[in-house]
N, CA, C and O atoms as CSV, one atom per row, in Angstrom:
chain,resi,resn,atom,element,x,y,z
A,1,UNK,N,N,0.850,-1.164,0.000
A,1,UNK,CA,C,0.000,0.000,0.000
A,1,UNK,C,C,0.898,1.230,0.000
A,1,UNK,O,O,1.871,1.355,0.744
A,2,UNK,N,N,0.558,1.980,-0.749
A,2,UNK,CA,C,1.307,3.441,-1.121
A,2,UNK,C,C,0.221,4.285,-0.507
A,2,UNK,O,O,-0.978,4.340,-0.780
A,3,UNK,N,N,1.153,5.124,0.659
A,3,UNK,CA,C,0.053,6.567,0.591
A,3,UNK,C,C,0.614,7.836,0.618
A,3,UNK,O,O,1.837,7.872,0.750
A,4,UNK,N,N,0.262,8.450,0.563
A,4,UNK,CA,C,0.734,10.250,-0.041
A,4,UNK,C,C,0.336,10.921,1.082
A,4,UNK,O,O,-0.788,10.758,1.557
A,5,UNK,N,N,1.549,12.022,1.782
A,5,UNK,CA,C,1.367,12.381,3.151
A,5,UNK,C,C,1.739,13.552,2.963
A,5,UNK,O,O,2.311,13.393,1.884
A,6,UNK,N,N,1.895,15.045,3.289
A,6,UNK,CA,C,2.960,16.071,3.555
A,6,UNK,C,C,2.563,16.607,4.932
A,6,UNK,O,O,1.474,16.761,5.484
A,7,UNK,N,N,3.968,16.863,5.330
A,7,UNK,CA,C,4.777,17.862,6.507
A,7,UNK,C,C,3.660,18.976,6.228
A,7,UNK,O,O,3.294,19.353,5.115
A,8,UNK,N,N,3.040,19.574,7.880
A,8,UNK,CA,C,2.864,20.391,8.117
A,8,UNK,C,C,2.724,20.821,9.735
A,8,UNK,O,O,2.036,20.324,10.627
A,9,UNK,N,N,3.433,21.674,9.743
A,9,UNK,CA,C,3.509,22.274,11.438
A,9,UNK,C,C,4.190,21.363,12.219
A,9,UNK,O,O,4.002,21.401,13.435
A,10,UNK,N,N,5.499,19.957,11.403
A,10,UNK,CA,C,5.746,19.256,12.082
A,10,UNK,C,C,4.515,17.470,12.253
A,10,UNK,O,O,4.541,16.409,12.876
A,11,UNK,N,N,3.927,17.938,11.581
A,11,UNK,CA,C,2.168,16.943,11.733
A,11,UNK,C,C,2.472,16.423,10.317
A,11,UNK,O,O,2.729,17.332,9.528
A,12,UNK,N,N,2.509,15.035,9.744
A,12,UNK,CA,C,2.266,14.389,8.947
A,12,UNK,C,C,0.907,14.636,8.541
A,12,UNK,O,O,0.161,14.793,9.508
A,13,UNK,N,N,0.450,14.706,7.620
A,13,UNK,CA,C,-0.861,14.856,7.019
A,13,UNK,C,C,-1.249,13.933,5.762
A,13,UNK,O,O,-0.736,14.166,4.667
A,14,UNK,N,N,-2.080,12.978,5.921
A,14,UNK,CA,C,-2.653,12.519,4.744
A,14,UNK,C,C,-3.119,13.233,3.560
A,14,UNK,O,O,-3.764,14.233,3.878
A,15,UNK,N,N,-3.028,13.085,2.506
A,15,UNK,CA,C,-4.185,13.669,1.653
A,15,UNK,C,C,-5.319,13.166,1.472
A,15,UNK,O,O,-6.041,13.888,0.784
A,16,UNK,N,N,-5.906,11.959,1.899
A,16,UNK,CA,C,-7.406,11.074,1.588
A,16,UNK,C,C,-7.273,10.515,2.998
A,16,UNK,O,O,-6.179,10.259,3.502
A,17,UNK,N,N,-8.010,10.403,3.383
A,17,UNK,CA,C,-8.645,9.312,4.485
A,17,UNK,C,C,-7.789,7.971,4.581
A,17,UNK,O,O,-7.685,7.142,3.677
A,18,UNK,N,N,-7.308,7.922,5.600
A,18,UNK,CA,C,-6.658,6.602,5.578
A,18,UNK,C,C,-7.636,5.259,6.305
A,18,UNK,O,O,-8.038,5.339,7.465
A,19,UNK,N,N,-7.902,4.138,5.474
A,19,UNK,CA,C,-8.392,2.607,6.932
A,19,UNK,C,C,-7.395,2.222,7.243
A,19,UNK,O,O,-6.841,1.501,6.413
A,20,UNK,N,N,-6.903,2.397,8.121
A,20,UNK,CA,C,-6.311,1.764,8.591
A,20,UNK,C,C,-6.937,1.768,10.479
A,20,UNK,O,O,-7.554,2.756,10.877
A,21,UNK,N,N,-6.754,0.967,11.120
A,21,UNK,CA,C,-7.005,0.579,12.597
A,21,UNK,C,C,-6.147,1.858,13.409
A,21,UNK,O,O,-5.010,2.229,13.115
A,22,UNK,N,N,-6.883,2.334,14.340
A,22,UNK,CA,C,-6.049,2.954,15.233
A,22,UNK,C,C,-5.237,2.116,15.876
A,22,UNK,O,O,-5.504,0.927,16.052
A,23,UNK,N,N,-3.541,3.040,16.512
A,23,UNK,CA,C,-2.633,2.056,16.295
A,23,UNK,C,C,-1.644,1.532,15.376
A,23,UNK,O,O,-0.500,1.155,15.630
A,24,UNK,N,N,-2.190,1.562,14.390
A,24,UNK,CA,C,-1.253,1.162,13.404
A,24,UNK,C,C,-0.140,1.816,13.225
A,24,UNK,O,O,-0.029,3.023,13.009
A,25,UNK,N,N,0.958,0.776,13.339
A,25,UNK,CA,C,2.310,1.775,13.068
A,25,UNK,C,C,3.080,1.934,12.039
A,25,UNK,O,O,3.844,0.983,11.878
A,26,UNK,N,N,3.199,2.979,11.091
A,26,UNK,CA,C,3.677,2.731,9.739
A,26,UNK,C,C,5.206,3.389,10.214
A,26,UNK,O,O,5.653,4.119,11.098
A,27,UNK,N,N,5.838,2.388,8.641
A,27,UNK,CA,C,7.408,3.179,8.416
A,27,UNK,C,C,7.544,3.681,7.068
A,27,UNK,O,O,7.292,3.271,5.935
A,28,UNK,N,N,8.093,4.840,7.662
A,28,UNK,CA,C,7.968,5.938,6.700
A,28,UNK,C,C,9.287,5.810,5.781
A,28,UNK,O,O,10.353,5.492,6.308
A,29,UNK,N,N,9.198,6.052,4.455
A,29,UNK,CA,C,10.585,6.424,3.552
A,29,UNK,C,C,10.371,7.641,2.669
A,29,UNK,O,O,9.351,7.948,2.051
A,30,UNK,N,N,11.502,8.256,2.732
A,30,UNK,CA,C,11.106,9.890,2.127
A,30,UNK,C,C,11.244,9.769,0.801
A,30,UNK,O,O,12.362,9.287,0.618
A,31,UNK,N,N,10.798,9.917,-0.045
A,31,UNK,CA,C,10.535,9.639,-1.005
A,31,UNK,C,C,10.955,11.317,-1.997
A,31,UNK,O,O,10.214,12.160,-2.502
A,32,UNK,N,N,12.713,11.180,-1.902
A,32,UNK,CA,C,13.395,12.549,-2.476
A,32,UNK,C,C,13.533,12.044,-3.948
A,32,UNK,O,O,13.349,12.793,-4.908
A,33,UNK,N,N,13.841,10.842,-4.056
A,33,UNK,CA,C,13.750,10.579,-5.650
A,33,UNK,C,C,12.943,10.864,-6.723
A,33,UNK,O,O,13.309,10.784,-7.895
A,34,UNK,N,N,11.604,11.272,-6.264
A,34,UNK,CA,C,10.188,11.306,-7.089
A,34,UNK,C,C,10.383,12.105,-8.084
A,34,UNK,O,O,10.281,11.783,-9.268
A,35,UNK,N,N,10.795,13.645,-7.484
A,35,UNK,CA,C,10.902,14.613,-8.153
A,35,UNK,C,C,11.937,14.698,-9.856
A,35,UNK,O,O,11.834,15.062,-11.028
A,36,UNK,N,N,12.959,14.026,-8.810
A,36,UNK,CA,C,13.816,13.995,-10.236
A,36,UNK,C,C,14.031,13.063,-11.469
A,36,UNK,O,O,14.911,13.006,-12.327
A,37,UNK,N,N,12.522,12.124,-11.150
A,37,UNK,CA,C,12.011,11.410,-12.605
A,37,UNK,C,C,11.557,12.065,-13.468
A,37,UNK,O,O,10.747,12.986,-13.363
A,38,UNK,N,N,12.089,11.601,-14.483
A,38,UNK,CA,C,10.929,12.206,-15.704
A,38,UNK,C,C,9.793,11.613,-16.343
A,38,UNK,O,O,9.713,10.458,-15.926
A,39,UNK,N,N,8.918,11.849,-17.123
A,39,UNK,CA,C,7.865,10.755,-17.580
A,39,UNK,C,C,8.177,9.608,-17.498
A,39,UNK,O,O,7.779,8.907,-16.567
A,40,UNK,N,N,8.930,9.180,-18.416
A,40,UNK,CA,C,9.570,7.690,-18.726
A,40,UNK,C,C,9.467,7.154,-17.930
A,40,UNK,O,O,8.556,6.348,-17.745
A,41,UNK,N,N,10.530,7.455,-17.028
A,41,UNK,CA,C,10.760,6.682,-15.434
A,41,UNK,C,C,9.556,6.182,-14.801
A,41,UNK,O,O,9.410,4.997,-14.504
A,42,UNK,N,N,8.680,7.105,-14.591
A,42,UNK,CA,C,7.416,7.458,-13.902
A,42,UNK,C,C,6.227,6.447,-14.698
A,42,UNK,O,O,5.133,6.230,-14.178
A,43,UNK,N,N,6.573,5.963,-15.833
A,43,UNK,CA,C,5.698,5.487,-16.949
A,43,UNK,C,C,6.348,3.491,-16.827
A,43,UNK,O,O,5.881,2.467,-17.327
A,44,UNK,N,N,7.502,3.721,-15.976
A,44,UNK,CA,C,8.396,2.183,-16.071
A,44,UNK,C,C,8.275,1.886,-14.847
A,44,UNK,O,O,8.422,0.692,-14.585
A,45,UNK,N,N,7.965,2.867,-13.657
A,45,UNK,CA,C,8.003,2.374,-12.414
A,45,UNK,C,C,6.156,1.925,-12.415
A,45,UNK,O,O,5.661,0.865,-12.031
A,46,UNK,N,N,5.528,3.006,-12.920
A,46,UNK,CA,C,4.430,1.862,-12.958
A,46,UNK,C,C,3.982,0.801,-13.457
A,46,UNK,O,O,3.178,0.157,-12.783
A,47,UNK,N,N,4.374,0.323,-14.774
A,47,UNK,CA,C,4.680,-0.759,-15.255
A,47,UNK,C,C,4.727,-1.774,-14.131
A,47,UNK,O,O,3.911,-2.662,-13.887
A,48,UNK,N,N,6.042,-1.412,-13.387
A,48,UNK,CA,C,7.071,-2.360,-12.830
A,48,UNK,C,C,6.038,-3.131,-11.305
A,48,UNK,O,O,5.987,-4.234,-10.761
A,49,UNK,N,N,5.254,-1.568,-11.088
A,49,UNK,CA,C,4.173,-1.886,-9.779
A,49,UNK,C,C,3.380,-2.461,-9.813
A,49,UNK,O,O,3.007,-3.029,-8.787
A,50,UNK,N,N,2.475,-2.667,-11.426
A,50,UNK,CA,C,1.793,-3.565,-12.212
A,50,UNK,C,C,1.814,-5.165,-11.845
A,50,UNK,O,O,1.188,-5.964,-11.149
A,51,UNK,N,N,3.213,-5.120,-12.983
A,51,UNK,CA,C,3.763,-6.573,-12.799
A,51,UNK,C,C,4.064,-7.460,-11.017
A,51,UNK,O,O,3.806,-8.603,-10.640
A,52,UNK,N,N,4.600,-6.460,-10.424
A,52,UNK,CA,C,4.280,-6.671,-8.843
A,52,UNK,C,C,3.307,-7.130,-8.554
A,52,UNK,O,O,3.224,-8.313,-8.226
A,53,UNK,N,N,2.495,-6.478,-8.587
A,53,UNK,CA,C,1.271,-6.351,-7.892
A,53,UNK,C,C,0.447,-7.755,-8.364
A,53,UNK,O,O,-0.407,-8.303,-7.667
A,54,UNK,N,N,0.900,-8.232,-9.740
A,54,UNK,CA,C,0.579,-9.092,-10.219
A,54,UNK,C,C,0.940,-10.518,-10.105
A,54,UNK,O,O,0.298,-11.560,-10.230
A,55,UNK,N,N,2.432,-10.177,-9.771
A,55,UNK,CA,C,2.873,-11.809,-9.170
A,55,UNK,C,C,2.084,-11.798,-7.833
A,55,UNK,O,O,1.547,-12.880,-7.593
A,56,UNK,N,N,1.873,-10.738,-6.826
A,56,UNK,CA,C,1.444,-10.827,-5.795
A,56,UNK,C,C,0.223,-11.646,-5.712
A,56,UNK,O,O,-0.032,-12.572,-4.942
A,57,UNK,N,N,-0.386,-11.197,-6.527
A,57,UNK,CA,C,-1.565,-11.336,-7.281
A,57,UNK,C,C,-2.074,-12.919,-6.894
A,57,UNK,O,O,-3.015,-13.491,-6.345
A,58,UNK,N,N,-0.704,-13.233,-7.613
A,58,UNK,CA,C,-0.658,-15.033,-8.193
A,58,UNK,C,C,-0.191,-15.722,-7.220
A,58,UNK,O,O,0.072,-16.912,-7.391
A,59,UNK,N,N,-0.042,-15.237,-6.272
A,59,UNK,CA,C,1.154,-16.101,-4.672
A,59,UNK,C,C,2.130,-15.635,-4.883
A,59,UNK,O,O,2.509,-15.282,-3.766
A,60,UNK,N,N,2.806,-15.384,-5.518
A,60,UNK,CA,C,4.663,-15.556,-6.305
A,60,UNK,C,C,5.226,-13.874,-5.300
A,60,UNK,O,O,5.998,-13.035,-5.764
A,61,UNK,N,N,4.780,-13.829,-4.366
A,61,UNK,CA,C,4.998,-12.648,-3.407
A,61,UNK,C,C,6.127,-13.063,-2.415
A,61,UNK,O,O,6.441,-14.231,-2.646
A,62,UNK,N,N,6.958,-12.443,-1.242
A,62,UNK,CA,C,7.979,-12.528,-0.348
A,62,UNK,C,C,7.144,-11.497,0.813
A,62,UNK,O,O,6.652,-10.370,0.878
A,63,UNK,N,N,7.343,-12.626,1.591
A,63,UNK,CA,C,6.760,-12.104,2.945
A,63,UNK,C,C,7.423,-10.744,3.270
A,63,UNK,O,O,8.570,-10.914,3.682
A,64,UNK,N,N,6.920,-9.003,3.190
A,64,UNK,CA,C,7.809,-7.869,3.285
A,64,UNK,C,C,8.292,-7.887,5.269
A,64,UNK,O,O,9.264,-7.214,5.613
A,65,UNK,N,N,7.627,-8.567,6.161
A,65,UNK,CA,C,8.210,-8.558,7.410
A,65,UNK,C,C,9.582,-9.295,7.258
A,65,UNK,O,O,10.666,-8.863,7.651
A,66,UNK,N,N,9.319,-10.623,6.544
A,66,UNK,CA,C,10.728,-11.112,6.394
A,66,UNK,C,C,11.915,-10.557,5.286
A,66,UNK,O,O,13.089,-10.923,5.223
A,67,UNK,N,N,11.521,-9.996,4.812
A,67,UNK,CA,C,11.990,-9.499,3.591
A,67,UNK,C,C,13.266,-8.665,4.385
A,67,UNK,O,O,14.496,-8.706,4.356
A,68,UNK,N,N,11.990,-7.722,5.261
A,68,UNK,CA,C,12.801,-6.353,5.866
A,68,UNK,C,C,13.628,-6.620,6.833
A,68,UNK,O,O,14.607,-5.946,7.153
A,69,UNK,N,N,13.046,-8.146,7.584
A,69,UNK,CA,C,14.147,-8.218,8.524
A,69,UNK,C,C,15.510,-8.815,8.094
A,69,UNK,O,O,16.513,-8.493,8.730
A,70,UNK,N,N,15.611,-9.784,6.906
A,70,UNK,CA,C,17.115,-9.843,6.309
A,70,UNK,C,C,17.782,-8.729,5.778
A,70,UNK,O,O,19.011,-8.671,5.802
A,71,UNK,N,N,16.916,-7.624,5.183
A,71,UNK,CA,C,17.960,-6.697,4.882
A,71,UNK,C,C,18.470,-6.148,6.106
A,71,UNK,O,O,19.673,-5.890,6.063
A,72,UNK,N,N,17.786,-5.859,7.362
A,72,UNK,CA,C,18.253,-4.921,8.632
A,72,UNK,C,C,18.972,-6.032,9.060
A,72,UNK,O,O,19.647,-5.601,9.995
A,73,UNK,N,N,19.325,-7.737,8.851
A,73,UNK,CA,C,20.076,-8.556,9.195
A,73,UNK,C,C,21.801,-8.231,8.161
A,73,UNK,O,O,22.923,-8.693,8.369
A,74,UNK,N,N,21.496,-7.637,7.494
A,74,UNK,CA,C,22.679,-7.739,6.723
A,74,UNK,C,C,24.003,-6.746,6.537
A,74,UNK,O,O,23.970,-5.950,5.598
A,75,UNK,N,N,25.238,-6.776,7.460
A,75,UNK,CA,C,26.196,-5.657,7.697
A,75,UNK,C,C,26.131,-5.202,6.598
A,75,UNK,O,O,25.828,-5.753,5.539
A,76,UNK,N,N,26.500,-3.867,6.880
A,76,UNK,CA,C,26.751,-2.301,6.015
A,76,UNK,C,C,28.040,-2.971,5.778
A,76,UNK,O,O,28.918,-2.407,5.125
């Protein structure tokens, strides 16, 4: 799940309504790269979220709790 937030007064702010459960604890990644795509990019990364979304789709997915904990398992 992707959601779209901006900084204000220090206060994270949604732009739409979020469901999620009170409680819920998200992790955040700043997302400085966005800007300096151009169409293309922007036209291949969705593609790419597509095809994702699509193996996901099919089973052919990786558990992202385990996912995240081998990368934070793995020395710099």
């Amino acid at each position: 799940m992707a959601l779209k937030a901006v900084v204000r007064d220090g206060h994270i702010h949604f732009d739409e309504p979020v469901d999620l459960p009170d409680g819920t604890v998200l992790q955040l990644v700043l997302d400085d790269e966005a800007e300096a795509m151009d169409a293309e990019e922007f036209a291949r990364l969705d593609a790419a979220l597509v095809r994702a979304a699509t193996a996901l789709d099919a089973g052919q997915g990786v558990d992202g709790e385990a996912l995240l904990a081998r990368l934070r398992a793995k020395p710099t």
